[in-house]
C-alpha positions in Angstrom: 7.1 -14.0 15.9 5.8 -17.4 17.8 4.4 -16.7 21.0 7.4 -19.2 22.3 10.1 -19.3 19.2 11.7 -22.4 19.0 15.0 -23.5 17.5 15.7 -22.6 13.9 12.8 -19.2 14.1 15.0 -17.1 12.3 16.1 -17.3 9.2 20.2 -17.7 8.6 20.6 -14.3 6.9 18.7 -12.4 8.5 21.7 -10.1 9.6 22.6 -9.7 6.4 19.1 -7.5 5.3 19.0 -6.4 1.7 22.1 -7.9 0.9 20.8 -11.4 1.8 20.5 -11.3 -2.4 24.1 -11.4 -2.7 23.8 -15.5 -1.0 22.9 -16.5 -5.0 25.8 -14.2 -6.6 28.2 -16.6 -7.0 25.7 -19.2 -8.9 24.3 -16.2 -10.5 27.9 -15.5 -12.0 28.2 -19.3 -12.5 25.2 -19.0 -15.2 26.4 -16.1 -16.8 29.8 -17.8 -17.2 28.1 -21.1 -18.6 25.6 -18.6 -21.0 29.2 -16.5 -22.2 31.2 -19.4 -22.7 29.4 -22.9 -23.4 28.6 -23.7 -27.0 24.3 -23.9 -27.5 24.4 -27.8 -27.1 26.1 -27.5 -23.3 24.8 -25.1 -22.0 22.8 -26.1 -19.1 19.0 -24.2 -19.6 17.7 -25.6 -16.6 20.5 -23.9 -15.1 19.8 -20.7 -16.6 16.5 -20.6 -16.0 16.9 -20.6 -12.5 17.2 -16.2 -11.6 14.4 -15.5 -14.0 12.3 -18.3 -12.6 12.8 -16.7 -9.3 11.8 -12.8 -10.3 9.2 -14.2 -12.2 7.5 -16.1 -8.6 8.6 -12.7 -6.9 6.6 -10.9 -10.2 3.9 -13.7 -9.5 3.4 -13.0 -5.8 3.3 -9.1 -6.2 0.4 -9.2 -9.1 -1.6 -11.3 -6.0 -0.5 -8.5 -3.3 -1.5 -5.5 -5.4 -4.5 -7.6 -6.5 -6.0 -9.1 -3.4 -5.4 -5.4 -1.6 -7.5 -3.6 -5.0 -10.2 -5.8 -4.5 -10.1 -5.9 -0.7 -10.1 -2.0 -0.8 -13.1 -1.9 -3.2 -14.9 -4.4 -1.0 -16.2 -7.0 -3.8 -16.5 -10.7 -2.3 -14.1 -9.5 0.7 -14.6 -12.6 2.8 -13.0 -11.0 6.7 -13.8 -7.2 7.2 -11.6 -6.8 10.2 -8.5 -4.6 9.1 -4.4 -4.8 8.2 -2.0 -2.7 10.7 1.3 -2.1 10.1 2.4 -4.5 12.5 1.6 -7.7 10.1 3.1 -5.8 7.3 6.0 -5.8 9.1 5.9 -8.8 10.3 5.3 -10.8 6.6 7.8 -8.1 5.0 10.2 -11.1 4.4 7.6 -13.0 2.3 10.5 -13.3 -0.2 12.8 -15.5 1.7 11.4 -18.6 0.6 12.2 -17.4 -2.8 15.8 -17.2 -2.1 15.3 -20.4 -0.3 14.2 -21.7 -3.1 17.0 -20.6 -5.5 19.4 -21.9 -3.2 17.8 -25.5 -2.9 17.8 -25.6 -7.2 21.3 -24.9 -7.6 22.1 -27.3 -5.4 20.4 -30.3 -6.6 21.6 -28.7 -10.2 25.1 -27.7 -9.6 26.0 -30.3 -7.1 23.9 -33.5 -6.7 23.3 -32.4 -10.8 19.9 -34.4 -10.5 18.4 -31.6 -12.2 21.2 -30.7 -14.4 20.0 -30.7 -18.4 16.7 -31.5 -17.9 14.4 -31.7 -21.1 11.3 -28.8 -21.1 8.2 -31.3 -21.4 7.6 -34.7 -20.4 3.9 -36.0 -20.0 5.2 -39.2 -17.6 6.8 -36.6 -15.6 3.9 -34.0 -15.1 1.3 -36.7 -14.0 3.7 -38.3 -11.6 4.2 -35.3 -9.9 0.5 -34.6 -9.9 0.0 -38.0 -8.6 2.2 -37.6 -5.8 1.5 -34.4 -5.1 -3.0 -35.2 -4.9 -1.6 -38.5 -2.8 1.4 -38.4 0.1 2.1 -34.8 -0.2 -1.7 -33.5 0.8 -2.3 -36.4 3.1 1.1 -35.7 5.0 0.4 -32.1 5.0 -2.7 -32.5 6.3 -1.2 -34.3 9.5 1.5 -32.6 9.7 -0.8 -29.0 9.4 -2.9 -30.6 12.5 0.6 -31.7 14.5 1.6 -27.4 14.1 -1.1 -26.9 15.9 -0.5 -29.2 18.8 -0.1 -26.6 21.5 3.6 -27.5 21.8 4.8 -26.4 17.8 1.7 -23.8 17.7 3.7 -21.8 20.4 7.0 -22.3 19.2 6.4 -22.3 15.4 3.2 -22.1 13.8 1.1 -19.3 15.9 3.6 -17.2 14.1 1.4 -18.1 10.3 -1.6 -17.5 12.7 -1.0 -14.2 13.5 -2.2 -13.0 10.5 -6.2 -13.3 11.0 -6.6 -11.3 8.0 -4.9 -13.0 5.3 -3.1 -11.8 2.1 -1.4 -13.7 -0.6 2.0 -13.7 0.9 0.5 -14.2 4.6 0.7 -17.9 3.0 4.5 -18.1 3.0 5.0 -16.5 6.2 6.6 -19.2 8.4 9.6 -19.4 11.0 12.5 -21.2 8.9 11.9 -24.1 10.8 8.9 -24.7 9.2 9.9 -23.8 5.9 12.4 -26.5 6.0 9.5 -29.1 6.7 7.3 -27.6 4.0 10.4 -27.9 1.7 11.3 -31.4 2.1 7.4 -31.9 1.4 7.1 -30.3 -1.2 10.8 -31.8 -2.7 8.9 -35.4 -2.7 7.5 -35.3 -5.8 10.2 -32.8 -7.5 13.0 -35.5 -6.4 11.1 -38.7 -7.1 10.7 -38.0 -10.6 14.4 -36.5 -10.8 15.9 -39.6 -9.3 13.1 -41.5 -11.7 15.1 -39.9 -14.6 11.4 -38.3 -15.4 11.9 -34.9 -14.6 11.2 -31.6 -16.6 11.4 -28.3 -16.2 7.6 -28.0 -17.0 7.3 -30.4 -13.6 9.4 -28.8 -11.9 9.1 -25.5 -12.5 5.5 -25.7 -13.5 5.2 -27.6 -9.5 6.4 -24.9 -8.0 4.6 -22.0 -9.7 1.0 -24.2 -9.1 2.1 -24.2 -5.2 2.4 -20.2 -5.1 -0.7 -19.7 -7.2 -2.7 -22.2 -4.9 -1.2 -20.5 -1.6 -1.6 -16.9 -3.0 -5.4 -18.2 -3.9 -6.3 -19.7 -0.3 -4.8 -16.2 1.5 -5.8 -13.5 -1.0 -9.3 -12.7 1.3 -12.1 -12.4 -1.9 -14.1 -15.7 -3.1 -13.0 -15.5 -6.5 -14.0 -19.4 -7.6 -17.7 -19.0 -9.5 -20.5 -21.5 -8.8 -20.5 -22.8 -12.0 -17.0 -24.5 -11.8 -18.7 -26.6 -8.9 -21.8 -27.4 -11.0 -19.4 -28.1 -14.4 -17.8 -30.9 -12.0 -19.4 -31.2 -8.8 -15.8 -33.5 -7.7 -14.2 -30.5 -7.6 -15.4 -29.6 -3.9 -13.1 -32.2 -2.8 -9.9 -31.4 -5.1 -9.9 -27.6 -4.9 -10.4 -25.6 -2.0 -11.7 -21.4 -2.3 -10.6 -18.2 -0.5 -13.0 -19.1 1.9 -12.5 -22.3 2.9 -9.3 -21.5 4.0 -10.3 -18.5 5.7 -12.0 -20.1 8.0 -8.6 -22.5 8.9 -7.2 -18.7 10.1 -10.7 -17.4 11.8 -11.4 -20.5 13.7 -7.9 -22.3 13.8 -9.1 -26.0 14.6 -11.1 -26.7 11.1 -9.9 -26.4 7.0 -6.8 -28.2 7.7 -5.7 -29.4 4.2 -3.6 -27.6 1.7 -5.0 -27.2 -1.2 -7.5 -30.2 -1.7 -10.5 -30.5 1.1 -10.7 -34.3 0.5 -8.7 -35.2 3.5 -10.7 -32.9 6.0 -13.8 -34.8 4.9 -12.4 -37.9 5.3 -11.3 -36.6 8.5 -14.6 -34.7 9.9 -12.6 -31.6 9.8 -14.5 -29.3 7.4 -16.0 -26.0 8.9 -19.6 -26.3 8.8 -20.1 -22.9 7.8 -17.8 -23.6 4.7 -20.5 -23.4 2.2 -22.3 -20.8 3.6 -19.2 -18.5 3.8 -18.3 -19.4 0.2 -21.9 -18.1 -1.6 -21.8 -14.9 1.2 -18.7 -14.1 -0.2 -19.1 -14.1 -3.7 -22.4 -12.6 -3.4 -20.7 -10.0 -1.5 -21.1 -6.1 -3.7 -18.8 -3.6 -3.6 -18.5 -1.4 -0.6 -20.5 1.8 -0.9 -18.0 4.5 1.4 -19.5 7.7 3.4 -15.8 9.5 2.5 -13.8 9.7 -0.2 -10.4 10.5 -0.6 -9.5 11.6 -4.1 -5.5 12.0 -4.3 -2.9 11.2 -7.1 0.5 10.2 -8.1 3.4 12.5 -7.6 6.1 10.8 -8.8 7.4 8.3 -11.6 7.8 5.8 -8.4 5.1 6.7 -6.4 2.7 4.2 -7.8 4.8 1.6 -6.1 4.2 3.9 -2.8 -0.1 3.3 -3.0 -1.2 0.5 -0.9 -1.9 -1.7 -3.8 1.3 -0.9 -4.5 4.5 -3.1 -2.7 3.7 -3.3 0.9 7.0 -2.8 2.4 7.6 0.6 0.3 4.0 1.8 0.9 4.5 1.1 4.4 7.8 3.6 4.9 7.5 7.8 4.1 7.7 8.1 0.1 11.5 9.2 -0.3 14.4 8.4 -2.7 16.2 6.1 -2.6 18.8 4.6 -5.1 17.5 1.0 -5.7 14.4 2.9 -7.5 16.5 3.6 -10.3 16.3 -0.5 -11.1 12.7 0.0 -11.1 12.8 3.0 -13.1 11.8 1.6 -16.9 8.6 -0.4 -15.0 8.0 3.4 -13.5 8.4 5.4 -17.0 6.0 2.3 -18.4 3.7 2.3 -15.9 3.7 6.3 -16.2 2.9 5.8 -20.4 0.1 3.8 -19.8 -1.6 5.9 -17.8 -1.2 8.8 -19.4 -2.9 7.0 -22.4 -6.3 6.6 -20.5 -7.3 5.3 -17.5 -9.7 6.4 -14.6 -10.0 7.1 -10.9 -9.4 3.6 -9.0 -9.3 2.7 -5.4 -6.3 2.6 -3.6 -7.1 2.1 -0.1 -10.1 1.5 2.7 -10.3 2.3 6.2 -12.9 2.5 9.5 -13.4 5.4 12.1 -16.2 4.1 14.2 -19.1 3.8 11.6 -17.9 5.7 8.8 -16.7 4.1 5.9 -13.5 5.6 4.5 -11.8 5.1 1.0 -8.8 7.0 -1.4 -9.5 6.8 -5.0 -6.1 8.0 -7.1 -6.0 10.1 -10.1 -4.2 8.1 -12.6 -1.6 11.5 -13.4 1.3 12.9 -12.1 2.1 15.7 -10.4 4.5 17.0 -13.3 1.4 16.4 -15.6 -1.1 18.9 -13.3 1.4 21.9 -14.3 0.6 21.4 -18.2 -1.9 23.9 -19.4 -3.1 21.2 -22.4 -3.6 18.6 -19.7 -6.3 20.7 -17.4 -8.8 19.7 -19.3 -8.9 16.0 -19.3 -7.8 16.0 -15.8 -10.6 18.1 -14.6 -12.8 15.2 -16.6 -11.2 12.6 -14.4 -11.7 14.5 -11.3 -15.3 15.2 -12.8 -15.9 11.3 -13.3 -14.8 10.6 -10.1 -17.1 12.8 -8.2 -20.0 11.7 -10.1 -18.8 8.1 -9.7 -18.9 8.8 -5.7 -22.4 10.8 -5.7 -23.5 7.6 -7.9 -22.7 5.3 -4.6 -23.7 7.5 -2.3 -21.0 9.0 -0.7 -21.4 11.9 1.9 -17.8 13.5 1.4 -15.5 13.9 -1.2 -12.8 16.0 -0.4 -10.1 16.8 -3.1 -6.0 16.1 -2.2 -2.8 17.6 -3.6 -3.3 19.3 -7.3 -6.9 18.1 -7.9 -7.8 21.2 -6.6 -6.3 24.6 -7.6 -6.8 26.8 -10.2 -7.6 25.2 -13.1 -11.1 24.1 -11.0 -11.7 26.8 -9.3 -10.5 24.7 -5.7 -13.5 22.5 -6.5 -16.2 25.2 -7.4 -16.3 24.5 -11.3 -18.2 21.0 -10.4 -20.6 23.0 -8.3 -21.1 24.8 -10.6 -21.4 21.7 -13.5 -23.6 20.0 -11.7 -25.8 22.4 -8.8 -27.9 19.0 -7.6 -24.6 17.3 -6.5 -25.3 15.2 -3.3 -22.3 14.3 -2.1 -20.3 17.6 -0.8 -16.9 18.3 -2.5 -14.4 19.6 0.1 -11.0 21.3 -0.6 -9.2 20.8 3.0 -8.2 24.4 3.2 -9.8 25.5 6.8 -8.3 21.8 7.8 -4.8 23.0 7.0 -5.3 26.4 8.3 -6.0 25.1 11.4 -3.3 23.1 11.4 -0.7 26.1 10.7 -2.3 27.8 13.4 -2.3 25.4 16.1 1.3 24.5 15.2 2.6 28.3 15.8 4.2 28.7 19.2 1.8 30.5 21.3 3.9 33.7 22.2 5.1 34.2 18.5 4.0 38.0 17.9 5.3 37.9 14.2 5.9 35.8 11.5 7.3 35.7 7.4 4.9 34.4 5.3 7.2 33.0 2.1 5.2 31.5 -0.9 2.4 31.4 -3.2 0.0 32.9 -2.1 -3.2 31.3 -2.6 -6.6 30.7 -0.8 -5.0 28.7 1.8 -2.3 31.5 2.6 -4.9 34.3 2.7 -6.6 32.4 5.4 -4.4 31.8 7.3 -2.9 35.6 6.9 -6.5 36.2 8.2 -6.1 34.2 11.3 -2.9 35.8 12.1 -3.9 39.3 11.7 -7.1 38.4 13.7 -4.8 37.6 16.8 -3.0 40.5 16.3 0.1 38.6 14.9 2.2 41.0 12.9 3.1 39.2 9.1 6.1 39.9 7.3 7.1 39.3 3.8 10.5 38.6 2.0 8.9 40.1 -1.4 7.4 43.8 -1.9 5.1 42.0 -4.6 3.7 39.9 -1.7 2.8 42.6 0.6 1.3 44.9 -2.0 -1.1 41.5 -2.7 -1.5 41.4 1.1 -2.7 45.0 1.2 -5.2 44.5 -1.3 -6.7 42.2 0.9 -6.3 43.2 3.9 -6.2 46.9 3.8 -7.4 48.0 7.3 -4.6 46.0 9.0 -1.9 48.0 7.1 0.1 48.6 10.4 0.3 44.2 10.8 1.9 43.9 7.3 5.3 44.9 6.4 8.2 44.2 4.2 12.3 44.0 5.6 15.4 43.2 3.7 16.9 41.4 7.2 14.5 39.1 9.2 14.8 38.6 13.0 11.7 36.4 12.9 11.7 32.1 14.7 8.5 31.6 12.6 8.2 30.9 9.2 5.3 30.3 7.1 5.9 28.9 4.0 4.5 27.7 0.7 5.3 26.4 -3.0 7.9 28.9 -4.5 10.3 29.2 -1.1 13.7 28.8 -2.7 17.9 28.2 -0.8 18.2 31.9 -0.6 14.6 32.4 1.1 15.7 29.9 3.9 19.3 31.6 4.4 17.3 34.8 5.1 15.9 32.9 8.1 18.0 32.9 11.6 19.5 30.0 13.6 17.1 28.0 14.9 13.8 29.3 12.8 11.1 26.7 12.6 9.8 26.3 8.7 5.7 25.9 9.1 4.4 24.6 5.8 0.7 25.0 4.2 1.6 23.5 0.9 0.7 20.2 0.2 4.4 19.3 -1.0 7.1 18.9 1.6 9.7 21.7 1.9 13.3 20.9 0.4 15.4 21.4 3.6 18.5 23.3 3.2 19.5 24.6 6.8 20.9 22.1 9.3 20.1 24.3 12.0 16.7 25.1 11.3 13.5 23.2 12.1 11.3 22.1 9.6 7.4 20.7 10.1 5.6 18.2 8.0 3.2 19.2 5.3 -0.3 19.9 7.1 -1.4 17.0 9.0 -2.6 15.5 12.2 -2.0 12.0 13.3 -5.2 9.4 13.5 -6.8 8.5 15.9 -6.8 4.8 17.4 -9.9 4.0 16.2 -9.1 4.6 12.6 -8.9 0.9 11.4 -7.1 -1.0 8.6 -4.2 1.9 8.0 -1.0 0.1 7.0 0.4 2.3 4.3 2.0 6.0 4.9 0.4 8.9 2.6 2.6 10.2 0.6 6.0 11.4 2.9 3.9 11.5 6.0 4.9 9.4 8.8 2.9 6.4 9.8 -0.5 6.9 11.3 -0.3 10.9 9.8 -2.5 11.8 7.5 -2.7 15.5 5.3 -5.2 18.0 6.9 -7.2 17.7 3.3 -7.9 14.1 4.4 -8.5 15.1 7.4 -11.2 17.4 6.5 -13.1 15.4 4.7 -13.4 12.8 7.4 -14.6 15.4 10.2 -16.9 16.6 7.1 -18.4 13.2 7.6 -18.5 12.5 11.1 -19.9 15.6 12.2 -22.3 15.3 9.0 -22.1 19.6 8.4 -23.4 18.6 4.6 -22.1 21.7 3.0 -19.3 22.6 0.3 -16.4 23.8 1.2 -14.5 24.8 -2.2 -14.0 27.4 -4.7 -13.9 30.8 -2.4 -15.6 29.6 0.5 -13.4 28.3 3.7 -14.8 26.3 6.6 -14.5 28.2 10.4 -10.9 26.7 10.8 -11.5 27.1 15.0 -14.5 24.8 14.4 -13.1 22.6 12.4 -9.6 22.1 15.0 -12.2 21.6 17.8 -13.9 18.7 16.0 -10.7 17.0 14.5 -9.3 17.1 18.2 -12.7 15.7 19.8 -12.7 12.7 17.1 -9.2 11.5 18.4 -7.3 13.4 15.9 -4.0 14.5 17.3 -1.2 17.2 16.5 1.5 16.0 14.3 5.1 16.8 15.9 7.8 18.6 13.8 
């Protein structure tokens, strides 16, 4: 929002929310009709082209979002390091009104004015005017009316609104009050009416128009130099007709410079070109991948969850991952997307963050979490995992520590790379004294006994550990449970025990808990989870906690997506741990049987700025 928002801000259906969609329905329908009913020679294409014109520019925009953010992440010619909150995803979530904008403004001049009614697919007299008009009034009236937007009197009320955005992505470029849009419109419109009216119009220059203004916005906001040198050398003119990443970068890091729109001809007529332009530009490209201290290494869960990464779509990767019904349109892209990578593929990177000095980054496993459960697919998922960690003790990094299913059984909770490879740098970290402490600290203090209820794996026995060790007694719903208990802890006999009724407020709980384990539980018991996979909740009068977790501190930078179905600003205790790993630089393993000092590890995570997560 403008610092002053002046008339016309807010788009007209903004009320409306996801059904602002159903504005094109009855042109939509109109098509259709014409496609059913009118014989090949009257049918309108230009008309029918108009809905899968505008998913492909909404296709068009989302290959630059999940593109910019991969290369941003990895850190390869990223042009501004400061970082991406949630606030400005927020804020440039409606990136796609301009698209219906858009659609509304070509059935109109189709449907009504008919100027663009039947139009042929190619005409050469028609492309070059529209280039011509386009290199001539349309970038020199931009120019001026860019540099009148930021007269202090439309910068308040309109434009400091595109200005918030100091980091840039692609569709930071469309991100205007509707004001503005309407000014950019009737701009743009110049050439795409001039040659209608002309009677030279195409849909190659009209369509083909539009789609070069996206790609050249998406371009100038993306934030990595992505234009070689040798285009420059090739035609050295090109300086003047084309602007880079960076060039416009600087127009959002120093606001009074870079004015133009897409050709920097008019700010060196003008003596407005950032001295630092060229400079910028070779610093940029120049610019290697970033080399991180910690490493995240999670993967996808479900069919839709790649949509859910941060190179993923913003707006879903910025909400808890949940289901929803409006996945199910997305569902063949999923079950494609899911084929693919269960063909090949390799760890990639999926997201970067700060704390302080230390360089953070998640890298995803391309598999699901149906796939870890399949005895033939251990092995070549343990490769990936293998290639990964190699891959990050190759760069240098301090900390990898291992999320969801990449550790486990089939690996030994880390130890079979140890043991592959003794003279491993980088220290491989399995989270499990991280969550631990978390189940711990999130028991209420005068609990004397609990129900432990799941699998029982390294992380449970731990924490059974801890609990005995206070002198907390630990019940269990199975016999089989407490007879694996006993083996391990067979001095504390008198602390373990096995009921058919439970009395108990606390419940600790794990993969396996089932409907009939949670009626067992009383009103009001509080569900504690140390599994990496949130609880199904079946009571309605029972409280259930979030997977292990703690929420970041302030100083964690450039976090705009949530992990997994954590909350914004949470993150898993298996994260967690590899991040206090790093800042308190302990450079040892903590995988296979051996478990961290989980009172240790709380006190650090606290004194970094790592908070409790509420239920």
């Amino acid at each position: 929002m403008a610092s002053k928002p002046g008339i016309l801000t807010d788009w007209p259906w903004k009320k409306l929310g996801d059904f602002k969609y159903l504005i094109l329905a009855p042109w939509a329908a109109h098509s259709i009709h014409i496609l059913a009913t009118k014989e090949k020679q009257d049918k309108d294409y230009t008309n029918l082209l108009i809905i899968p014109f505008l998913l492909f520019r909404a296709l068009h925009n989302q290959i630059w979002i999940s593109y910019s953010r991969y290369r941003t992440a990895t850190g390869r010619s990223r042009i501004v390091d400061r970082s991406i909150e949630f606030e400005q995803v927020d804020r440039e979530s409606n990136w796609d009104d301009q698209i219906l904008l858009n659609g509304i403004l070509l059935y109109f001049f189709n449907t009504v004015i008919k100027i663009i009614s039947f139009l042929p697919v190619w005409r050469i007299d028609g492309v070059i005017m529209v280039a011509l008009l386009h290199a001539g009034p349309v970038e020199y009236l931009y120019y001026w009316l860019h540099r009148a937007l930021h007269h202090h009197f439309l910068y308040s009320r309109y434009h400091s609104h595109h200005h918030s955005s100091i980091v840039t992505e692609p569709i930071t470029s469309v991100i205007h009050p509707f004001a503005e849009h309407l000014a950019y419109f009737l701009l743009f419109g110049f050439p795409i009416v001039t040659v209608a009216a002309m009677g030279t119009a195409s849909m190659v220059s009209i369509y083909g128009y539009i789609n070069y203004v996206d790609f050249m916005n998406n371009l100038g906001h993306c934030n990595f130099e992505i234009i070689p040198t040798w285009a420059f050398s090739i035609f050295p003119p090109l300086k003047y007709l084309m602007y880079t990443p960076s060039f416009h970068s600087l127009h959002h890091t120093q606001f009074r410079t870079n004015y133009s729109l897409f050709m920097p001809l008019y700010d060196f007529i003008h003596g407005t070109v950032d001295k630092s332009s060229d400079e910028l530009y070779e610093k940029s490209l120049m610019r290697p991948e970033d080399s991180p201290d910690v490493v995240y290494l999670t993967h996808l869960t479900t069919p839709e969850s790649i949509f859910h990464l941060d190179i993923g779509l913003a707006s879903f990767a910025s909400k808890p991952q949940s289901s929803k019904w409006y996945l199910w349109l997305i569902r063949p892209i999923s079950y494609w997307s899911m084929i693919l990578n269960s063909i090949g593929g390799k760890s990639f990177v999926v997201e970067r963050n700060l704390l302080d000095k230390l360089k953070l980054q998640s890298w995803a496993i391309p598999r699901y979490t149906t796939q870890y459960s399949l005895k033939w697919q251990e092995k070549a998922i343990n490769q990936m995992i293998e290639e990964a960690i190699l891959k990050a003790d190759a760069q240098g990094v301090k900390v990898l520590s291992l999320g969801l299913l990449n550790k486990g059984e089939m690996n030994g909770n880390g130890e079979l790379f140890i043991e592959r490879h003794p003279k491993l740098r980088t220290k491989l970290v399995d989270g499990s004294s991280m969550a631990v402490a978390v189940v711990i600290n999130t028991i209420p203090k005068d609990t004397t006994e609990v129900v432990l209820r799941g699998k029982l794996c390294k992380t449970a026995y731990a924490i059974v550990s801890a609990l005995l060790d206070q002198g907390i007694r630990v019940a269990t719903i199975k016999e089989n449970e407490r007879l694996k208990l006993l083996e391990k802890f067979s001095s504390k006999e008198r602390l373990l025990s096995s009921k058919g009724f439970f009395t108990q407020k606390v419940w600790i709980v794990g993969a396996g808990l089932t409907k009939q384990d949670q009626l067992k539980a009383p009103k009001g018991a509080t569900f504690i989870s140390y599994c990496q996979f949130p609880t199904k909740k079946e009571r309605k009068d029972a409280v259930y906690s979030y997977t292990p977790s703690m929420i970041a501190p302030p100083s964690l930078k450039n976090l705009h997506s949530c992990e997994n179905w954590l909350p914004r600003r949470m993150m898993s205790a298996w994260r967690v741990a590899g991040i206090v790993h790093g800042l308190e630089e302990w450079n040892v393993n903590e995988c296979g049987d051996a478990i961290f000092d989980h009172k240790k590890m709380w006190e650090a995570a606290l004194k970094h700025g790592f908070l409790p997560a509420t239920t």
